[in-house]
C-alpha positions as CSV (number, residue, x, y, z in Angstrom):
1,X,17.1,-2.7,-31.9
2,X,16.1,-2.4,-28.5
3,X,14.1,-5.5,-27.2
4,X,12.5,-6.1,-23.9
5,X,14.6,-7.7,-21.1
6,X,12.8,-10.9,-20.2
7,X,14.5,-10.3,-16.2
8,X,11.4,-10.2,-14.2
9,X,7.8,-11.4,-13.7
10,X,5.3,-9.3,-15.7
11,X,3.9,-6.4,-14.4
12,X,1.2,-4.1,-15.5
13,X,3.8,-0.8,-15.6
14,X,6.4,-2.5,-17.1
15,X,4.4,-4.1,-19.7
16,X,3.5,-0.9,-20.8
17,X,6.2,0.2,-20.8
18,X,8.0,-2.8,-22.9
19,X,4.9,-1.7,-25.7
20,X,5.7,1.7,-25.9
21,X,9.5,0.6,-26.1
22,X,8.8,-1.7,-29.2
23,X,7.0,1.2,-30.8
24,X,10.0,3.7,-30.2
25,X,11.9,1.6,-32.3
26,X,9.6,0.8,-35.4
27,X,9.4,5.1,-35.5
28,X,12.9,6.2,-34.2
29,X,14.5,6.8,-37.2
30,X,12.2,9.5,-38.0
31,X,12.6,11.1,-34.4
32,X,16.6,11.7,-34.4
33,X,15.9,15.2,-35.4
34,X,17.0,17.8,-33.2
35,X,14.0,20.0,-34.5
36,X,11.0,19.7,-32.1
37,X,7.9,18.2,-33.9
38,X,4.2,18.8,-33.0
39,X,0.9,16.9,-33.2
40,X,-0.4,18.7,-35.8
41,X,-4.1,19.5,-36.2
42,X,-6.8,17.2,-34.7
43,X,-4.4,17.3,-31.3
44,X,-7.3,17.0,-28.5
45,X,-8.4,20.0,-27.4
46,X,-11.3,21.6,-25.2
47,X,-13.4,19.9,-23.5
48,X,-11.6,19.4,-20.3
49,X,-11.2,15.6,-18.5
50,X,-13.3,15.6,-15.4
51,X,-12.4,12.1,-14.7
52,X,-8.9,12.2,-15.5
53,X,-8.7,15.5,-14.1
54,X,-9.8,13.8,-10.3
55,X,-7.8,10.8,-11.1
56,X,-4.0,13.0,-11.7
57,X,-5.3,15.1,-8.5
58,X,-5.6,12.4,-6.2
59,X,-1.9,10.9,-7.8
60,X,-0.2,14.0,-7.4
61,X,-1.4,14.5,-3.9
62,X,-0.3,11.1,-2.9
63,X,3.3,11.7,-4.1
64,X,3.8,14.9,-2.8
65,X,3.7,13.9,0.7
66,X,6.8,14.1,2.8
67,X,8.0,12.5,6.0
68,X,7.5,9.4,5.0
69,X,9.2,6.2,6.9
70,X,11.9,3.9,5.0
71,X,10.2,1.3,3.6
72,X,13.5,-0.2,1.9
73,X,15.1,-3.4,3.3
74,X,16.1,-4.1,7.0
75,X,17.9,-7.1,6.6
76,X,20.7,-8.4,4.6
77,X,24.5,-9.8,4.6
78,X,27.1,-8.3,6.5
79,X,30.0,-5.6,4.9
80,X,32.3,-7.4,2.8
81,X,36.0,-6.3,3.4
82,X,38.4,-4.6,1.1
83,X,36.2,-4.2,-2.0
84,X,36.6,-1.8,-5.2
85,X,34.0,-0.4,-7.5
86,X,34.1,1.7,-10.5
87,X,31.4,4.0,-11.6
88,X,31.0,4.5,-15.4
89,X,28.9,7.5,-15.7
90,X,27.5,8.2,-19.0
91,X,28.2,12.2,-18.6
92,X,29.1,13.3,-15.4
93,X,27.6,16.8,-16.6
94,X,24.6,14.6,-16.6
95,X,23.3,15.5,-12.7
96,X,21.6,13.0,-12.1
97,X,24.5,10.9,-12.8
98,X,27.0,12.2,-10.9
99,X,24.5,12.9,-8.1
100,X,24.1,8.9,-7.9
101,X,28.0,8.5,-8.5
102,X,28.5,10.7,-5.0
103,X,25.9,8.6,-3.3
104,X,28.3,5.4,-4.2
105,X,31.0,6.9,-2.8
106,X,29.5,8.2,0.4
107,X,27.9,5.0,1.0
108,X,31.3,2.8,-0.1
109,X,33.6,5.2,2.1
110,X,31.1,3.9,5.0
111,X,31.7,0.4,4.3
112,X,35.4,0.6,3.7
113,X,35.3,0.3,-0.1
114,X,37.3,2.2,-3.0
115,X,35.4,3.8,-5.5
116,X,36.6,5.1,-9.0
117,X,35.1,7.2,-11.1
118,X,35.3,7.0,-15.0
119,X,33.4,9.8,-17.0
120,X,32.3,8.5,-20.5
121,X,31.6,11.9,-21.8
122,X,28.4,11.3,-23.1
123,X,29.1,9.9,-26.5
124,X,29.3,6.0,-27.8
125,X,33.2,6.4,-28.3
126,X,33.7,7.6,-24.4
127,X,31.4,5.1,-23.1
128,X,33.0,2.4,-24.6
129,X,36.9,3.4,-23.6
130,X,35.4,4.2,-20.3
131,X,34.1,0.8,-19.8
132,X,37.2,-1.0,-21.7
133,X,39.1,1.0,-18.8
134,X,36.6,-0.1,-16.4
135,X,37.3,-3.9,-17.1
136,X,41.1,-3.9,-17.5
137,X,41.3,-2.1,-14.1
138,X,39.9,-5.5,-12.5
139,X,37.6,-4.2,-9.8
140,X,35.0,-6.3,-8.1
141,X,32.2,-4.3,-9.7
142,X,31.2,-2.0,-12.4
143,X,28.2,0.0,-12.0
144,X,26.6,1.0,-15.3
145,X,26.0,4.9,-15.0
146,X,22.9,6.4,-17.3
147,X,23.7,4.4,-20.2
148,X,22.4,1.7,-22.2
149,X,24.6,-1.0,-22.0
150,X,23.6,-2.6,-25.5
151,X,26.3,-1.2,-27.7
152,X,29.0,-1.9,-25.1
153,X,28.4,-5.8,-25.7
154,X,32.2,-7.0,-26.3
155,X,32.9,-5.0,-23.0
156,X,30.2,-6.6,-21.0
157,X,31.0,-9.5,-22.1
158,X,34.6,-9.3,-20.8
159,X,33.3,-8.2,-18.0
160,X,31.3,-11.4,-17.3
161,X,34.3,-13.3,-18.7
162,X,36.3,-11.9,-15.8
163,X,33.6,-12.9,-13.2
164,X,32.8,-9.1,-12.5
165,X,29.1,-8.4,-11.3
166,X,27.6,-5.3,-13.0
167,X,24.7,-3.0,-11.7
168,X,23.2,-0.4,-13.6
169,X,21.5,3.1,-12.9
170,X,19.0,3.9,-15.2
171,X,20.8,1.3,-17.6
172,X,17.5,-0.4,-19.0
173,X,13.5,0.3,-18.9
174,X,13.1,-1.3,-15.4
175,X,14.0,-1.8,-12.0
176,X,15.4,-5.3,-11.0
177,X,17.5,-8.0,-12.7
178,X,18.4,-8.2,-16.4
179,X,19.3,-11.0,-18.5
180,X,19.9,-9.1,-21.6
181,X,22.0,-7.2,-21.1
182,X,23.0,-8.8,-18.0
183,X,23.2,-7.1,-14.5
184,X,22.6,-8.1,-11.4
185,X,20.2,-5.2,-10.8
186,X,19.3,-2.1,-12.1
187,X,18.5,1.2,-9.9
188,X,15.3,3.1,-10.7
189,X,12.0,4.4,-9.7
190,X,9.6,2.8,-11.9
191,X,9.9,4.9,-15.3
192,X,6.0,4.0,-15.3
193,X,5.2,5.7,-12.3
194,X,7.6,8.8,-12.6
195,X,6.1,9.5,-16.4
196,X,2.4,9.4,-15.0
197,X,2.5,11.4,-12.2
198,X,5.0,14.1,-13.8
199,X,1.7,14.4,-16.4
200,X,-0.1,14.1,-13.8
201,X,0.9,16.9,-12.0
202,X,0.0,19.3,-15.5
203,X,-3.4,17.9,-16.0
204,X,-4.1,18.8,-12.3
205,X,-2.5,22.2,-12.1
206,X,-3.7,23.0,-15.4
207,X,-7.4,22.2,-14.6
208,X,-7.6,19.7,-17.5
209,X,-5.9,22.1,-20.2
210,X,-3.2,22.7,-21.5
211,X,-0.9,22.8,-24.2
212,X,2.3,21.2,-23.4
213,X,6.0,20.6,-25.1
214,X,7.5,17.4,-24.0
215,X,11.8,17.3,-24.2
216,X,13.6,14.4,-24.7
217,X,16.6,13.0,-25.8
218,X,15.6,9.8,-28.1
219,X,19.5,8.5,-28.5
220,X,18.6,7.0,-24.5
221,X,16.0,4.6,-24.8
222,X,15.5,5.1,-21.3
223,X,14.6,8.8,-21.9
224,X,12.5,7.6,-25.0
225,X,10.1,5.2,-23.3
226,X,9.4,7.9,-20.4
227,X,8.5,10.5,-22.9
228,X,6.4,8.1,-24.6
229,X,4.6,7.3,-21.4
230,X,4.5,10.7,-20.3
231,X,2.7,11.6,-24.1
232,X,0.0,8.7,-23.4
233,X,-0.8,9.8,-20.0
234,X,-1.1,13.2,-21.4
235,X,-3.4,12.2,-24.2
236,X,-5.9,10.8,-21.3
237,X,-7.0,14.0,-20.9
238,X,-8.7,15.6,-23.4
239,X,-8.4,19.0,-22.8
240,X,-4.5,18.7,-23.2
241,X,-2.9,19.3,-26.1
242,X,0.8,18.1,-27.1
243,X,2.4,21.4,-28.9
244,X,5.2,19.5,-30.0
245,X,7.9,16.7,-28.7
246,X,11.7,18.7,-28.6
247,X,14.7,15.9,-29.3
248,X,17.3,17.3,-27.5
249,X,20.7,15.3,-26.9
250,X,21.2,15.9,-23.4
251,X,25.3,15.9,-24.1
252,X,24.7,18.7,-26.2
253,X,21.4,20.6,-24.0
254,X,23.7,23.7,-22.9
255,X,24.4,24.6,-26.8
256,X,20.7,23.5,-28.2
257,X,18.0,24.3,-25.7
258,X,18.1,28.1,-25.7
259,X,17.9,27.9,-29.4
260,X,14.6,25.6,-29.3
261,X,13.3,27.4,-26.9
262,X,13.3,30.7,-28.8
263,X,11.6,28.5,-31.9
264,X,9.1,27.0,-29.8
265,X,7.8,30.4,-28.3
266,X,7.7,31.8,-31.6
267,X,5.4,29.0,-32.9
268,X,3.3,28.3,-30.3
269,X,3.0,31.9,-28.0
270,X,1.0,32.0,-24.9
271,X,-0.6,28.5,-26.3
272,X,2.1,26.8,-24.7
273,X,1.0,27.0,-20.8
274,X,3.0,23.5,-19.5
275,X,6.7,21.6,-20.0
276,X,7.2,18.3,-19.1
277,X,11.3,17.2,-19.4
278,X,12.9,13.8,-18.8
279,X,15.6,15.7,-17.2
280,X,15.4,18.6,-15.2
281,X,18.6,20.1,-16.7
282,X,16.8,21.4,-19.6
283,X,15.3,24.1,-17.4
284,X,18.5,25.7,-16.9
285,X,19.2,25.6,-20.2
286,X,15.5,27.0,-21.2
287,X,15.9,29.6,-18.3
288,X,17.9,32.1,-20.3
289,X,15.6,31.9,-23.5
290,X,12.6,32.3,-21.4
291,X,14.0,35.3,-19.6
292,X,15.2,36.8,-22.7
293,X,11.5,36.3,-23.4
294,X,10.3,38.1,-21.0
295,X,8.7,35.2,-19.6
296,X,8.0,35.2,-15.7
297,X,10.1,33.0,-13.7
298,X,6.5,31.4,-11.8
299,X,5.1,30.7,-15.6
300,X,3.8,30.3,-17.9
301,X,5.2,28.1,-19.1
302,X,5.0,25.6,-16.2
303,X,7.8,23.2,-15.9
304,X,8.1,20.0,-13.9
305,X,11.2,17.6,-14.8
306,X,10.4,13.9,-14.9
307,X,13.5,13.2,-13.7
308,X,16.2,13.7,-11.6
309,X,16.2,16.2,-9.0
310,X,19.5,17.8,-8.7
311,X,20.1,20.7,-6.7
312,X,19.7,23.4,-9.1
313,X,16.6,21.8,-10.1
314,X,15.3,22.5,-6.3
315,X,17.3,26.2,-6.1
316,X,15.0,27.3,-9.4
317,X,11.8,25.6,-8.1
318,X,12.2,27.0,-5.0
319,X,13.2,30.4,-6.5
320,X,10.2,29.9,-8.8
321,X,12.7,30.6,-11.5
322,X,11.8,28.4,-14.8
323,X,10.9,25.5,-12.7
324,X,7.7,24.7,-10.9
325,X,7.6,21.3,-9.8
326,X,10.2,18.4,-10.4
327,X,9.6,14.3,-10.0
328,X,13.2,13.6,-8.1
329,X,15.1,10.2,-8.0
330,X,16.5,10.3,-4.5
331,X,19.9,9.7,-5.6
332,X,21.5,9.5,-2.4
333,X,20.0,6.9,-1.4
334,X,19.9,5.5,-5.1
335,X,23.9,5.5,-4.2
336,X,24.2,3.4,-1.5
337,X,21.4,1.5,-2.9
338,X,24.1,0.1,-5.2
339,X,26.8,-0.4,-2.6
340,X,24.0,-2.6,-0.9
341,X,23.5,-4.5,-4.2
342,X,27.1,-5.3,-4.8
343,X,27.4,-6.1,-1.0
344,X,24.4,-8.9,-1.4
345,X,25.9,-10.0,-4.8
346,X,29.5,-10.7,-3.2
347,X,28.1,-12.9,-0.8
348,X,26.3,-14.9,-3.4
349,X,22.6,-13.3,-2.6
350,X,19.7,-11.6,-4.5
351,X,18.9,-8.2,-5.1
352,X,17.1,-6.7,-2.6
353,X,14.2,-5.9,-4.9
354,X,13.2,-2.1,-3.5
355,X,12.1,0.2,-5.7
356,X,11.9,3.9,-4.4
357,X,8.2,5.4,-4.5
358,X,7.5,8.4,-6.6
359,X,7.7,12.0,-5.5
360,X,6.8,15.1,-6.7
361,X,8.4,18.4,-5.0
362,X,6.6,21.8,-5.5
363,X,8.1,25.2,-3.6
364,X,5.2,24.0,-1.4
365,X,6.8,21.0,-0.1
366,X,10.5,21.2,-0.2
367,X,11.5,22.7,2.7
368,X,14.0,24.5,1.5
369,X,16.1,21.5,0.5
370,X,18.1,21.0,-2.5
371,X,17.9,17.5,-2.9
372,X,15.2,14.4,-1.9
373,X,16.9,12.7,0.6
374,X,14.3,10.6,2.3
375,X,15.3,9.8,5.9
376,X,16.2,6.5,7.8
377,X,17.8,4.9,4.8
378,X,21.4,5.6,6.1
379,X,20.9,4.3,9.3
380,X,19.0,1.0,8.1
381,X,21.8,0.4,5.4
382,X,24.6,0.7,8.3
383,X,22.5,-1.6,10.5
384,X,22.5,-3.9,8.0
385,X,26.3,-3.8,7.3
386,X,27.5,-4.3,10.8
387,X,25.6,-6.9,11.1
């Protein structure tokens, strides 16, 4: 049901991440619930993780550093004239989404390109019309938006039929080329990476324990494998203990978060110290519950989203409101990231092959800013188009 995508060379992250993949599927049918689950008795506890404990200290530090210089590509075929894109976006409520889908069209109105933007709505149905409309509008390329391309197969295979190159965001497990489903790239931080540090970041600020509730949304496998990775880095540690995983459709987090929320500080109290989210829009969901509460905005709990950094998520962290630390995609730059890709496949060239480092951003770090926009990608990206 979802297999690994033979694309690229293996790689310690992304093997691990193929394992934990395989194993989402042989258990998913008994993790569709919207009901959060826990561990159960004989969750680690106590004890603490001195090792581990160093290990997520030194990791965090190293990603919350900021100022870095680009470190993306320099060099690369000139703009292409007069070309079109369409952006199928999963949910445009998603932010992380639509933060990427203004990123394409910053970048494409800087290299002369039109840009359309088709909203699937977050369910099978939409994605699917949304595509169909995608391919029947004939444009030079279709970027995959948040979704899993699998169940769209008749669509993507028009698509290939009609000699139109696709390029996914968050569309599969890793960064790069995929055969299977087939893209010419896909646009991601490593899902690895982001998963580890975003536990990471509780182990260290929790000392080495905790008791934590993971969110998710299991109908995006892409979701599913981080949480899975973000559970087995947690485990490391043995003073942390996993509450309970919370299944949450992100198409439906406005309606169903609050309503978890309230059922997981009933069971679990002042035992639950740290959240870890693959989206950082459950916190704005969870904020009214944990008001309501009486919950302080600073924490407990702690919250750091593994994913995506949209500007509310950096307005609550920095308000300390329900949000302490999140792990952002730098969407921006994820944008014209893809008008870069298309650019390189329209003149018959490979992907680039960068991969945007992890970050973490605290109230300590940010700045002030509302997004992570790392400098000098612009400027390298025009460079590269003028030729």
């Amino acid at each position: 049901m979802h297999p690994t995508y033979p694309s690229r060379p293996p790689h310690p992250a992304r093997a691990a991440v193929a394992l934990l993949w395989a194993a989402a599927v042989l258990v998913g049918t008994g993790c569709s619930g919207g009901s959060p689950t826990g561990t159960g008795p004989g969750t680690a506890s106590g004890g603490g993780c001195p090792e581990a404990l160093a290990k997520a200290k030194a990791a965090v530090q190293r990603a919350e550093r900021t100022g870095t210089a680009w470190n993306g590509p320099t060099t690369g075929p000139r703009a292409a004239d007069g070309k079109s894109l369409v952006y199928v976006a999963q949910t445009m409520t998603n932010p992380g989404v639509a933060g990427v889908a203004r990123g394409v069209r910053e970048a494409a109105a800087r290299i002369g390109w039109d840009v359309r933007v088709i909203d699937g709505e977050g369910t099978p149905a939409g994605i699917q019309a949304a595509l169909s409309q995608a391919v029947t509008l004939r444009p030079d390329g279709i970027v995959v938006g948040g979704f899993d391309p699998r169940p769209t197969s008749q669509q993507l295979a028009r698509a290939e039929a009609a000699g139109i190159p696709l390029i996914g965001w968050h569309a599969v497990s890793s960064p790069g080329p995929s055969a299977r489903p087939k893209l010419f790239t896909n646009i991601t931080t490593e899902v690895a990476d982001v998963a580890r540090v975003s536990a990471d970041w509780v182990i260290a600020r929790s000392g080495g324990g905790a008791g934590v509730v993971v969110l998710t949304d299991d109908s995006i496998p892409f979701a599913r494998t981080k949480s899975e990775l973000i559970k087995e880095e947690l485990a490391g540690c043995a003073g942390v203990r996993l509450l309970a995983t919370a299944n949450i459709p992100i198409r439906d987090a406005t309606r169903r978060t609050p309503q978890e929320v309230s059922s997981l500080l009933a069971r679990f109290g002042d035992e639950w110290t740290d959240s870890v989210a693959v989206n950082d829009l459950y916190f704005a969901d969870a904020a009214p519950a944990l008001r309501a509460a009486g919950r302080p905005g600073a924490g407990p709990p702690f919250n750091i989203g593994a994913g995506d950094g949209d500007p509310s998520a950096f307005q609550r962290i920095n308000s300390r409101q329900f949000q302490s630390a999140t792990v952002p995609e730098p969407l921006a730059q994820q944008g014209w990231q893809i008008v870069d890709e298309f650019n390189r496949a329209f003149a018959g060239e490979r992907p680039s092959g960068y991969v945007a480092p992890v970050h973490v951003v605290t109230a300590g770090n940010s700045g002030g800013a509302t997004s992570w926009d790392p400098p000098g990608y612009r400027e390298a990206y025009e460079r590269i188009w003028r030729g």
